[in-house]
KEKE-3310 file (N, C-alpha, C; in steps of 0.2 Angstrom, whole numbers, plus 5000, padded with zeros to 4 digits):
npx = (5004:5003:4998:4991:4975:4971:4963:4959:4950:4943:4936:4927:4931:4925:4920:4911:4914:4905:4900:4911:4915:4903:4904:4918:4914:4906:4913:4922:4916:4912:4924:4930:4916:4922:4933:4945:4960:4968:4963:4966:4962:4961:4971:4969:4956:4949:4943:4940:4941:4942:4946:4959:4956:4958:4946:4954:4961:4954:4945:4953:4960:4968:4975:4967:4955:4940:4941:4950:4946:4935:4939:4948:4937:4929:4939:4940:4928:4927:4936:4950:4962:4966:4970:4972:4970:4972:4968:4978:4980:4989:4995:4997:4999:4992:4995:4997:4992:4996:4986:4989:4979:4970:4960:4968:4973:4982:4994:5004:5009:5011:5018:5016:5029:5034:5028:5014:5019:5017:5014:5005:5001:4999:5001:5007:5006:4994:4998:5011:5025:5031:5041:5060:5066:5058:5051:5040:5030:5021:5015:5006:5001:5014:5019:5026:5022:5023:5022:5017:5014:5005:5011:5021:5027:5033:5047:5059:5068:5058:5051:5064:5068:5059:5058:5072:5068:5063:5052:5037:5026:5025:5013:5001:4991:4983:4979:4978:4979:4970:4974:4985:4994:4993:4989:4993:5007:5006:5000:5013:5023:5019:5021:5035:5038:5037:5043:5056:5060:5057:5043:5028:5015:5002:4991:4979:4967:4958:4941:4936:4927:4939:4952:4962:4959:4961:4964:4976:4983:4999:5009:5027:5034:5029:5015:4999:4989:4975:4962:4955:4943:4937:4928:4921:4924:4928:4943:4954:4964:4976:4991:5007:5018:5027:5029:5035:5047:5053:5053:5061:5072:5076:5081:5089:5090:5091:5098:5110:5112:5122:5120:5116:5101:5104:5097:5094)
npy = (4994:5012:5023:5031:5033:5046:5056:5066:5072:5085:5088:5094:5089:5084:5085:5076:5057:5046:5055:5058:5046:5042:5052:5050:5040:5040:5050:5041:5031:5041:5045:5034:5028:5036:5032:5032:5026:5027:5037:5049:5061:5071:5077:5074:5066:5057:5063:5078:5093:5112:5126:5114:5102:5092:5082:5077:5065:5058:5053:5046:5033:5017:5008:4997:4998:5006:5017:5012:5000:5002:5011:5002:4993:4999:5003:4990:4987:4995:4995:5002:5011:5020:5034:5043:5055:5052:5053:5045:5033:5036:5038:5050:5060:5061:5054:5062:5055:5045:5033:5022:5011:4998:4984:4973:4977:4987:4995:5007:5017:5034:5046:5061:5072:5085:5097:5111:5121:5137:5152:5155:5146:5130:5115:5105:5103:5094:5083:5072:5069:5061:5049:5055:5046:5038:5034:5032:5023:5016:5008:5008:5002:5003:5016:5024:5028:5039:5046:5063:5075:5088:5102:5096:5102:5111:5110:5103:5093:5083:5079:5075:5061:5055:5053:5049:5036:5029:5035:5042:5049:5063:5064:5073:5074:5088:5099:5115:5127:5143:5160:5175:5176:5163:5154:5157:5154:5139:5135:5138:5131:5118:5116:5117:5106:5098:5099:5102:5089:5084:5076:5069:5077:5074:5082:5083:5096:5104:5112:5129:5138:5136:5127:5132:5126:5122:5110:5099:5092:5088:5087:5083:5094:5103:5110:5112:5098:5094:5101:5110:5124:5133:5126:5110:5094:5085:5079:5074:5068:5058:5050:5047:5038:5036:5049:5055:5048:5055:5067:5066:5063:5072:5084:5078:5081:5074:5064:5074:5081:5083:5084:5075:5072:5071:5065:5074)
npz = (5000:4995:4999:5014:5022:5031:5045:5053:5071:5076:5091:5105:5122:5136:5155:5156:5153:5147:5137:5128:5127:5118:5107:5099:5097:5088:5079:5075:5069:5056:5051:5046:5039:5026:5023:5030:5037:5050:5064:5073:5086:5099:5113:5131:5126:5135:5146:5152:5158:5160:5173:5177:5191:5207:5199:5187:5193:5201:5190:5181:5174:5170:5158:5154:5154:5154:5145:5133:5132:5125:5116:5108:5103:5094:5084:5080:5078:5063:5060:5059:5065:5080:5088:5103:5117:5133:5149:5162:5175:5187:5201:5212:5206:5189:5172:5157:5144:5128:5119:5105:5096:5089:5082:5087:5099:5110:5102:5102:5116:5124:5137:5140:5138:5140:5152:5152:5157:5157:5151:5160:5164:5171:5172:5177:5191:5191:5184:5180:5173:5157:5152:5146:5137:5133:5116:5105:5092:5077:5065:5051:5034:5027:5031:5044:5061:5074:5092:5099:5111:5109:5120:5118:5105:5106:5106:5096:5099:5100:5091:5082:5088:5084:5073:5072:5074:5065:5061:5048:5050:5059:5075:5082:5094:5103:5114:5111:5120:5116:5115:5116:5099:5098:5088:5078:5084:5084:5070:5063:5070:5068:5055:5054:5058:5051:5041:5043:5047:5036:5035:5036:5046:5058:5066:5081:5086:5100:5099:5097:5111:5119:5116:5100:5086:5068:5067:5056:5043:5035:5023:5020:5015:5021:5018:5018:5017:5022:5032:5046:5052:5068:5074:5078:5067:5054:5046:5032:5023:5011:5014:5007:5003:4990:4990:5001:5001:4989:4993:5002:4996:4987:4995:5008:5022:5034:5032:5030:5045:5056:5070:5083:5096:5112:5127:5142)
capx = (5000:5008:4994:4987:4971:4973:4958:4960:4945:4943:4930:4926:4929:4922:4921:4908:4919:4903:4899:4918:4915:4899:4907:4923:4911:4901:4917:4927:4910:4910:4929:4928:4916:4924:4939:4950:4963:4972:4959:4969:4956:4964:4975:4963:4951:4944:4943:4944:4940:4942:4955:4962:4956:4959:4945:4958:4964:4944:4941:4958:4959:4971:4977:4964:4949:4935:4941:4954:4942:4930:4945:4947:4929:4927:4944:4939:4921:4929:4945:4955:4969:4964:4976:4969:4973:4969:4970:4980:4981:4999:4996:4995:4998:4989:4999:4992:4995:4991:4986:4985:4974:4970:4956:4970:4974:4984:4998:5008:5010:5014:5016:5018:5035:5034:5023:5013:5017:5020:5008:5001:4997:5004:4999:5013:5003:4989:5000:5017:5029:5033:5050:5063:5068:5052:5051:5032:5029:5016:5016:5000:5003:5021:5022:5029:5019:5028:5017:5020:5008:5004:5018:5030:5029:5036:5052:5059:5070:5055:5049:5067:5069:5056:5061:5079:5067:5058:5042:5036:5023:5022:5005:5003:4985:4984:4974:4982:4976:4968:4977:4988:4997:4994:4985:5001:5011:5002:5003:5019:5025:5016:5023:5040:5041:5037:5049:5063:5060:5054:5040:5020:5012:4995:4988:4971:4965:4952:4940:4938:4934:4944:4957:4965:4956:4966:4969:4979:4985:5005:5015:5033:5036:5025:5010:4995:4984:4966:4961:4949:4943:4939:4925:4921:4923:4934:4948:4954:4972:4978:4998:5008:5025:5033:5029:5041:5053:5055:5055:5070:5078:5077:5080:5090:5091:5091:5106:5116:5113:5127:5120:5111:5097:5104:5091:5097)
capy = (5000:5017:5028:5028:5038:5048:5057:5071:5073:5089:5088:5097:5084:5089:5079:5067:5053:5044:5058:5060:5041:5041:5057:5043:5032:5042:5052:5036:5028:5046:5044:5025:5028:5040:5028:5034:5021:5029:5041:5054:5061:5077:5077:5073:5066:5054:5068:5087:5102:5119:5123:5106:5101:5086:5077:5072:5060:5055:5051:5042:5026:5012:5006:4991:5003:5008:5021:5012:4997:5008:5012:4998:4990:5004:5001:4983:4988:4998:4990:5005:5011:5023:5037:5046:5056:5047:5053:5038:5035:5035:5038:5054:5063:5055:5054:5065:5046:5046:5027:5019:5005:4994:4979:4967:4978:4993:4997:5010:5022:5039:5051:5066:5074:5092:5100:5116:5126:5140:5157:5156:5137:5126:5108:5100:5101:5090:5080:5070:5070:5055:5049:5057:5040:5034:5034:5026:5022:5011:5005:5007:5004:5005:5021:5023:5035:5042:5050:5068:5078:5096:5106:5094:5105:5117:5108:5098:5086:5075:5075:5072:5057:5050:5052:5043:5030:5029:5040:5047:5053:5066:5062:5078:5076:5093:5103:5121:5133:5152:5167:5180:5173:5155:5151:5157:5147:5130:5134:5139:5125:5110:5117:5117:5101:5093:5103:5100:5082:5080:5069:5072:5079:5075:5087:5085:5099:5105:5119:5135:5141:5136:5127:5135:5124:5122:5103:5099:5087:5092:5084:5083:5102:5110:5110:5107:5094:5096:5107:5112:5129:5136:5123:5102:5092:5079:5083:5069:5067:5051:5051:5045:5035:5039:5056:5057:5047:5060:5074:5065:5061:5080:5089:5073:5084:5068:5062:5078:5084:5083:5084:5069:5074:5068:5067:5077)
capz = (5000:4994:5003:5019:5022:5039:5047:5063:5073:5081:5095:5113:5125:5144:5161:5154:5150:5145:5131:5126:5122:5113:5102:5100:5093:5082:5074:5071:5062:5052:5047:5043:5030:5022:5019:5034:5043:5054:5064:5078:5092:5104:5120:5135:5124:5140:5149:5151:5162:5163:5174:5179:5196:5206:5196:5183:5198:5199:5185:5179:5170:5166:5149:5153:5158:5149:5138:5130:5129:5121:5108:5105:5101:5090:5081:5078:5073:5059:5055:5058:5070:5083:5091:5107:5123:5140:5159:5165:5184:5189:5208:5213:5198:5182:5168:5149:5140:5121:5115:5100:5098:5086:5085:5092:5107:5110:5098:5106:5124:5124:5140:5137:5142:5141:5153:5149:5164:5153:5146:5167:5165:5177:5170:5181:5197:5190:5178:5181:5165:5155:5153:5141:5134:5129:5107:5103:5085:5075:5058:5046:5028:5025:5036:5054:5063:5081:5095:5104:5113:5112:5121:5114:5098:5104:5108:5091:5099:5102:5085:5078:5091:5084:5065:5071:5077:5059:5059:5043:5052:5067:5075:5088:5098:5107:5118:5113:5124:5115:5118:5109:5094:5100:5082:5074:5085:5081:5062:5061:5072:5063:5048:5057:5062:5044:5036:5045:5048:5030:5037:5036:5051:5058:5072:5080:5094:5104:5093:5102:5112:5124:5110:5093:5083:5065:5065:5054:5041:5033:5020:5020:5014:5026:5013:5022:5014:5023:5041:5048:5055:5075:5074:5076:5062:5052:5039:5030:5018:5011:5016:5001:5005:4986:4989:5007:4997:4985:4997:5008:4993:4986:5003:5012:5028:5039:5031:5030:5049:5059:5078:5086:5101:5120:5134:5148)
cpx = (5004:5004:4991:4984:4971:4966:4960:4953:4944:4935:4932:4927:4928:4924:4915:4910:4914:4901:4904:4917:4911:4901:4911:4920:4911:4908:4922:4922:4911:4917:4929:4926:4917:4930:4943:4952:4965:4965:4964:4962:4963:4970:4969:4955:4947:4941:4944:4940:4944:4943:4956:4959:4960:4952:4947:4959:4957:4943:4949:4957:4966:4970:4971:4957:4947:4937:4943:4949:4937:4933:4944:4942:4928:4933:4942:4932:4923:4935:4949:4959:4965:4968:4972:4971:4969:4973:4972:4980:4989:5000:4994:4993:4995:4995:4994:4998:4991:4992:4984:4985:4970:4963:4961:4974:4979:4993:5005:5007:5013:5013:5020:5024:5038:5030:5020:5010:5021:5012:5000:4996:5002:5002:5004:5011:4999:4995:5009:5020:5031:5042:5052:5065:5062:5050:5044:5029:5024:5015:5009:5002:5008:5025:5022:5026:5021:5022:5020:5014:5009:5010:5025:5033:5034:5047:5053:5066:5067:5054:5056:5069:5065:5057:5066:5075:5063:5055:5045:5030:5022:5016:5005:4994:4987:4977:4978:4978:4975:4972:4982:4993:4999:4993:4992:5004:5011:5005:5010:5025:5026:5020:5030:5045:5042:5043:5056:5065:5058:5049:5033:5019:5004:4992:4980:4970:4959:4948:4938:4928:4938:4953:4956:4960:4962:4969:4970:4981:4991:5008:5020:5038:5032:5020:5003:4987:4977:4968:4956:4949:4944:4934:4927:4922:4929:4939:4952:4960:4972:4988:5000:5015:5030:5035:5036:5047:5056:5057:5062:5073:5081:5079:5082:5094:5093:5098:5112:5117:5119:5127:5116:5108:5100:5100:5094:5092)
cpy = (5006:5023:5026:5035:5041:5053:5060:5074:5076:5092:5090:5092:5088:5083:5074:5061:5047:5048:5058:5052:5041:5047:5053:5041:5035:5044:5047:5034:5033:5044:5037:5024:5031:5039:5026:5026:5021:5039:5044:5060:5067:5072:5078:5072:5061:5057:5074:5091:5107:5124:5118:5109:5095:5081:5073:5064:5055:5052:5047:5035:5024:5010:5000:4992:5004:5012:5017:5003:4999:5008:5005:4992:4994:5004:4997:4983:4990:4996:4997:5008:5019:5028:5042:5049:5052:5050:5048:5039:5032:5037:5047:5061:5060:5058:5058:5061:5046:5039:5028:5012:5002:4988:4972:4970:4985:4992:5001:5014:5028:5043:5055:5069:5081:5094:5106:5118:5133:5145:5156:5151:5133:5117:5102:5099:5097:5083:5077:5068:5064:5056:5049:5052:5036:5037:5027:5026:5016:5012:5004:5007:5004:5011:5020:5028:5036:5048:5056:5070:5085:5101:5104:5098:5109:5116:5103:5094:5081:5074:5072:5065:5052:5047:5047:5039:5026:5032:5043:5050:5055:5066:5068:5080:5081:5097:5113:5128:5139:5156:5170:5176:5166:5153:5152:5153:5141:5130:5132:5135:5118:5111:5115:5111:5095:5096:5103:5094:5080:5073:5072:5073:5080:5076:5088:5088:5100:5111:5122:5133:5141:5132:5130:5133:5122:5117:5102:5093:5090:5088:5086:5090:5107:5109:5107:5104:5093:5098:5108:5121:5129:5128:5114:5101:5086:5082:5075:5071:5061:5056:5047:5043:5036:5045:5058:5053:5053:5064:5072:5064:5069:5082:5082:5076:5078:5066:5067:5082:5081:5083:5078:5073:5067:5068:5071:5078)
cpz = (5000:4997:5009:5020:5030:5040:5056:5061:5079:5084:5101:5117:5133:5149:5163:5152:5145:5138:5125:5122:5115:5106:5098:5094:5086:5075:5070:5067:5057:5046:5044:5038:5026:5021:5024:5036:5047:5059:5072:5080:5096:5110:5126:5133:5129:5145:5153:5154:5163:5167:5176:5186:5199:5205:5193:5186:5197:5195:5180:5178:5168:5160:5149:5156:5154:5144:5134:5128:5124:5113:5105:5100:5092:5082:5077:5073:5063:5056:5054:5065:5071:5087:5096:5113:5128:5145:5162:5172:5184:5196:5210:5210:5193:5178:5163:5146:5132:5120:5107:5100:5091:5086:5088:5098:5105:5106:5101:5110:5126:5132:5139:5141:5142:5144:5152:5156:5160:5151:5155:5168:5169:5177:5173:5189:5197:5188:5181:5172:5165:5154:5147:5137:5128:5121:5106:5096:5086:5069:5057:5041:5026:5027:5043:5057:5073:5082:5100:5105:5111:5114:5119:5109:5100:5106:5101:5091:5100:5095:5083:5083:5090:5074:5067:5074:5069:5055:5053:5044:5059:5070:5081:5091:5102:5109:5118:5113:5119:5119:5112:5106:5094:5095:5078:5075:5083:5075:5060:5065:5070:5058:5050:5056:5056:5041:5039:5048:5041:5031:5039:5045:5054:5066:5074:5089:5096:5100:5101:5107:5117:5118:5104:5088:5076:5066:5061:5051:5035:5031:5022:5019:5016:5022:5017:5019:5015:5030:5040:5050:5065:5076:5077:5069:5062:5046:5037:5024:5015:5010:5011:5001:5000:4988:4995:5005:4992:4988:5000:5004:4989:4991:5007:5018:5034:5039:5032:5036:5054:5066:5079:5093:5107:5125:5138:5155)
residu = (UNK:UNK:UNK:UNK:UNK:UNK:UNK:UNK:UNK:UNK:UNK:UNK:UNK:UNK:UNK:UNK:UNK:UNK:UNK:UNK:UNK:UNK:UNK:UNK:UNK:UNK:UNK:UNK:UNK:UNK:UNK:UNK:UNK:UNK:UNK:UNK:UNK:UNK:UNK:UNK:UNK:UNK:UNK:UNK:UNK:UNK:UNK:UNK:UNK:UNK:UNK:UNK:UNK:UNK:UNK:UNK:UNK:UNK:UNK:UNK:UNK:UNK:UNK:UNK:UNK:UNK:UNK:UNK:UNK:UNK:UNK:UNK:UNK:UNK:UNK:UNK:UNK:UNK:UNK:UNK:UNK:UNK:UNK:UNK:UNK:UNK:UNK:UNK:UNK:UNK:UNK:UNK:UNK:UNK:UNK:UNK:UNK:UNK:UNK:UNK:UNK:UNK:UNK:UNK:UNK:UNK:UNK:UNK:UNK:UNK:UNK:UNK:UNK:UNK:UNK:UNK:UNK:UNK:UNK:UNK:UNK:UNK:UNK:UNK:UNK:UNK:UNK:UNK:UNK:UNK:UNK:UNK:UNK:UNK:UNK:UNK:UNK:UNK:UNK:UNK:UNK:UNK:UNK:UNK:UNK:UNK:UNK:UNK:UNK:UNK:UNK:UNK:UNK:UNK:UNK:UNK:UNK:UNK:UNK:UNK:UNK:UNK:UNK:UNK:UNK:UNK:UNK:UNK:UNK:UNK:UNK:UNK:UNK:UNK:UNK:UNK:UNK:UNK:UNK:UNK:UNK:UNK:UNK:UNK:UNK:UNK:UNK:UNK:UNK:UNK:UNK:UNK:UNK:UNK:UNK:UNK:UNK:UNK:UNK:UNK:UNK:UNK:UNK:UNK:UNK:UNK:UNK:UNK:UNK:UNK:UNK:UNK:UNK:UNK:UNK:UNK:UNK:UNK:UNK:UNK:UNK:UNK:UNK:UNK:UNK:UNK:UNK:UNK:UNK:UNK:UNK:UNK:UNK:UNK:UNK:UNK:UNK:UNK:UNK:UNK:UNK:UNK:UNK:UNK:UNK:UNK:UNK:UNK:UNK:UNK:UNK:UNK:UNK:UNK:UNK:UNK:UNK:UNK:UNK:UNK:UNK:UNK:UNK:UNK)
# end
């Protein structure tokens, strides 16, 4: 397969975990029949309130918990690969854990490892940080697609830790907060991260307005192949494996840098 059809699903998710599901549902059935394989769903799509309390903790769930059972079901129903945020329980912090899930079970595990205590956000008092080490990938179709969250954008050693691991695609669920020139930021970061990794980029956030909105689906030279507005909806691409061959082999930025990324 030389295409793989990709689908971001930009939806409000609240502190209903039971609505946040039924939503779940409805939008992977939506993308499904419109071809999609690969369906990406926000950062905290299990669920989400407005400031962080300690509900998070409340309402946290294990990898072996309803939502991701959920995910899963839903996967298998459709026959497509699932990519989503989850409130994990991690003790007295929760972790912000991105699954992908599959109909034979979960795929890959991401927590997130930038926190967003930044712009008079302090998401480190809820939220304990993943570990620097961890590189989470999962192969659809002939591509690799590597998991970051949200604030990781704005840091591009994770993306490229995830390229040296394979990835031709950046998969980046986020919750990014509204405020001044934060819509720019996004943009001009997605764009960023494709174009200097030569490797598609697929962004699904929160619509306004409390998120940007402006999910996003980004070939290899920034170019962005379908998005949405401030709203809900779905945006749909198909990713195209000569095409990121071409680009790395025009512009073989991969091969000709000279630094490698060290954790610290």
């Amino acid at each position: 397969m030389s295409s793989v059809l990709v689908a971001v699903c930009q939806f409000a998710p609240t502190g209903d975990r039971a609505g946040n599901l039924a939503r779940i549902a409805e939008l992977t059935a939506d993308a499904a029949a419109r071809g999609a394989q690969v369906v990406v769903f926000p950062e905290y799509a299990s669920y989400f309130v407005d400031p962080m309390d300690a509900s998070l903790a409340e309402n946290a769930e294990t990898l072996d918990g309803e939502f991701v059972r959920a995910l899963r079901a839903a996967a298998s129903a459709h026959g497509v690969t699932i990519v989503a945020g989850l409130v994990e329980a991690a003790g007295e912090r929760v972790s912000n854990t991105l699954v992908a899930v599959d109909g034979a079970g979960v795929r890959a595990t991401y927590r997130k490892q930038h926190l967003y205590d930044a712009f008079g956000q302090t998401e480190s008092d809820w939220i304990a940080p993943g570990s620097v080490t961890a590189v989470e990938t999962f192969d659809v179709g002939g591509l690799r697609f590597g998991l970051m969250t949200c604030y990781d954008l704005r840091f591009p050693e994770v993306a490229r830790t995830l390229v040296d691991a394979g990835a031709d695609v950046l998969v980046v669920p986020a919750e990014w907060v509204r405020g001044p020139l934060k819509e720019h930021h996004w943009t001009t970061l997605l764009a960023a991260r494709a174009i200097e990794n030569t490797a598609f980029v697929v962004a699904a956030d929160h619509p306004a307005p409390i998120g940007v909105g402006r999910s996003q689906i980004i070939d290899p030279q920034g170019v962005v192949l379908a998005g949405l507005a401030s709203g809900e909806g779905i945006a749909l691409a198909g990713l195209d494996l000569s095409e990121l061959e071409r680009v790395r082999t025009v512009n073989p930025v991969l091969r000709l840098r000279r630094y490698t990324v060290v954790p610290r």
